[in-house]
N, C-alpha and C positions, 0 to 999 in steps of 0.2 A: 411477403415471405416470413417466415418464422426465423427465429434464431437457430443456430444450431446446437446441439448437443454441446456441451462443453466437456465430453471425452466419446470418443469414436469404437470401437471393438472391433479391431481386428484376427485373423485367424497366423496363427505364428506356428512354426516348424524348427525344431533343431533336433540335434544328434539323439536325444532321450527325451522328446516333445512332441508329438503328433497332433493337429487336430485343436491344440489350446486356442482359447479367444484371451486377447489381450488391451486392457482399454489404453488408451493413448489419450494424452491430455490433447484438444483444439486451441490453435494459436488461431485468433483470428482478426483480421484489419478493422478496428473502430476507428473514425472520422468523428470527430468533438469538432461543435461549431456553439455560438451564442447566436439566437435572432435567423439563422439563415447561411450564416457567414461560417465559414470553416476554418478552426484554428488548427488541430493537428489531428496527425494519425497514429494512433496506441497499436501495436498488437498485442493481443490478450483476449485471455479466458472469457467466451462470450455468455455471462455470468455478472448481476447484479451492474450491470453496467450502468444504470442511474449516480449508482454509487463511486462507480468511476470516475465520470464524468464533475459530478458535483465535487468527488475530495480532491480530483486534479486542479479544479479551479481554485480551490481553496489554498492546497498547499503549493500551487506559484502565485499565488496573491491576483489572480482575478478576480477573484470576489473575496471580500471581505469576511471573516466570522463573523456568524449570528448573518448573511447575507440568504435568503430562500429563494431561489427560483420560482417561476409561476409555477410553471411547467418545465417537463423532461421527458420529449419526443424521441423515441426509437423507431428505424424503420430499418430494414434488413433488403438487400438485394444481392445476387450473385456473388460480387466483388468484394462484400461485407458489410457491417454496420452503420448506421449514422446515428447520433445521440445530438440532439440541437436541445441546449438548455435556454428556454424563455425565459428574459429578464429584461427591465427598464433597461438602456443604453446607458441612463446617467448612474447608475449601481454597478456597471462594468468597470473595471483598469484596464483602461485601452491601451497604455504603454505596458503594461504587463502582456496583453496580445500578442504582443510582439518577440518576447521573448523565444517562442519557437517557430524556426523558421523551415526544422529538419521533422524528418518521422522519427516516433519514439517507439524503437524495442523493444521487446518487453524485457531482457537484460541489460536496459541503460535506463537512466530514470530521469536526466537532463538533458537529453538530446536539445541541439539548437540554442543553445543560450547565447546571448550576444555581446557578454563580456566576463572578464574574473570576477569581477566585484560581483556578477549576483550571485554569486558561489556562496554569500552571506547571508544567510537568513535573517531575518528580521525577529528582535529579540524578544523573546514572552516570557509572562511576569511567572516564575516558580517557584513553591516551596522547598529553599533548597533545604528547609532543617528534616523534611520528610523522607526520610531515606526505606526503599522497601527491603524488608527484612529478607534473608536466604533464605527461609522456608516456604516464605512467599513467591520466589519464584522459580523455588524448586517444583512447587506442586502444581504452578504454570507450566512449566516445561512437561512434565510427566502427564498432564490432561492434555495437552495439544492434541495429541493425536486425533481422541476420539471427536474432537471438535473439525476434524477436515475429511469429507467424506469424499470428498473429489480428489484427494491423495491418495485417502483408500483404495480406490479403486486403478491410478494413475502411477502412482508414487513415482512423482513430475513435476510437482507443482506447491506454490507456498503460502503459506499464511500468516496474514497478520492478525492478531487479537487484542483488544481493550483487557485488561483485567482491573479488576477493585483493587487498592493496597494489600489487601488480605492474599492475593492470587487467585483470587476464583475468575474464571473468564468468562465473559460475559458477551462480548460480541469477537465474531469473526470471520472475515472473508480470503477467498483464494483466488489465486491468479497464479498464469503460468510465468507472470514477471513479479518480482519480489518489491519492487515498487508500484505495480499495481494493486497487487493485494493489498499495500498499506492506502494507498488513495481511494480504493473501496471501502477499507476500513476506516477512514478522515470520515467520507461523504456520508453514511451509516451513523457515524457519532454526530455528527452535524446534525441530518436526521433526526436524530434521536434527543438533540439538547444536549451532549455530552461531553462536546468539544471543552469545556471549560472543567470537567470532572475530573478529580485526584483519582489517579491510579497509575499503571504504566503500560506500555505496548510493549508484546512478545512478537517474536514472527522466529520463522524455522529456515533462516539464511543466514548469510554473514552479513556483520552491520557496515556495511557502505554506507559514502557521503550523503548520497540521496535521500536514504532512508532517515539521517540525522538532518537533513534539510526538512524536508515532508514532516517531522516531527512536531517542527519550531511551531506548528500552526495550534496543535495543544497543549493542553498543560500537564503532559507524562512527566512524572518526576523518573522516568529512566524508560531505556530501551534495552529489552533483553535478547540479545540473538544466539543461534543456534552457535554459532563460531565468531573467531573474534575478529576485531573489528580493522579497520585500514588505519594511518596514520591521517589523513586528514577526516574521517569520520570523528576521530578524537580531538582533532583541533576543532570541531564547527561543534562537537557535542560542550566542551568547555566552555565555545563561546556563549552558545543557548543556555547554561547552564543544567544540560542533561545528563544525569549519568546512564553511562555503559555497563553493561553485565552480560557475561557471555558464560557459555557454562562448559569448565573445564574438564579436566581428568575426574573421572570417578562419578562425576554429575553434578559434581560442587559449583556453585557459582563465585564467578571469578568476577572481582572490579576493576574497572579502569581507569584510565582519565581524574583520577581522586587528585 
């Protein structure tokens, strides 16, 4: 089977609407396994799902940075997708396997973890003197848009982006969960060599703990989101050394955690 569409057109009616088609974003159950084996089940935009797959692993420390899979098998059935990433057994963190035990939402981002302590990310080396300028991520925020055409067409669904220090964005994926879209966008930069490039990640949500876990794995000197951030986002961003930028009244952007 094919994947499905990752937004559907429906026909919609209301009081002063006849006859409209309306696109609806797809949630759909993905199954991530290593080898054969089944680790968890994601719902999410059934879309670049390699990418999924690989930046999931990456950012709960099943595989290592700089780690490549041989292969990354998709097969599609009725019930949904399956994504088996090929890799030597001795390149896996088997006690990392473990860590989910439950289905991941695509509105939770640590489903199943099996204690507080991994609530810690593991610390990476960053430039903290390199700070990105406000014009730089002002002119991030104001290009997002035309960079998400599955929003376009949904306006449902979120995205994370890579940008340069400069603000120009350069890669970006969507998902109807806001921690998916960033695990797309990991597995992409991985891909791509990038994981270890200066610059920083935007996405179009509010910055949850997740989303400042998932980070730890590059080396964003900041995360900028759509609205602002939770109070332990801010404690796990001080620990990684990340800064917070959210963007305030007017379109100004606002710092955090400083």
């Amino acid at each position: 089977m094919k994947l499905p569409q990752a937004s559907l057109d429906v026909a919609i009616a209301s009081a002063d609407t006849q006859g409209m088609q309306w696109s609806i974003a797809t949630e759909h159950p993905v199954e991530i396994g290593f080898n054969g084996q089944a680790w968890t089940v994601m719902m999410a935009s059934p879309s670049d799902l390699e990418d999924l797959a690989y930046g999931l692993a990456l950012s709960e420390g099943v595989l290592r940075p700089g780690t490549q899979p041989d292969a990354i098998n998709i097969a599609t059935f009725p019930e949904g997708s399956t994504v088996d990433v090929r890799i030597a057994d001795d390149r896996i963190a088997r006690d990392r396997l473990k860590r989910r035990s439950l289905d991941g939402h695509s509105g939770c981002g640590l489903c199943g973890i099996e204690s507080l302590a991994e609530l810690h990310p593991p610390r990476t080396a960053r430039n903290a003197a390199h700070r990105i300028a406000d014009d730089a991520v002002e002119a991030a925020f104001a290009a997002l848009g035309r960079h998400q055409p599955l929003n376009q067409r949904t306006h449902s669904v979120h995205a994370a982006a890579w940008c340069a220090p400069t603000g120009e964005i350069e890669f970006v994926r969507e998902d109807v969960g806001r921690h998916n879209a960033l695990d797309k966008l990991i597995g992409l930069l991985a891909t791509a060599g990038k994981l270890q490039a200066d610059g920083f990640i935007l996405m179009s949500s509010r910055c949850s703990f997740e989303l400042v876990y998932k980070c730890a794995v590059t080396r964003a000197s900041a995360l900028a989101t759509l609205s602002a951030p939770t109070s332990l986002a801010l404690d796990l961003a001080r620990l990684i050394n990340l800064e917070i930028l959210t963007r305030g009244p007017g379109g100004h952007v606002v710092r955090l955690g400083e």
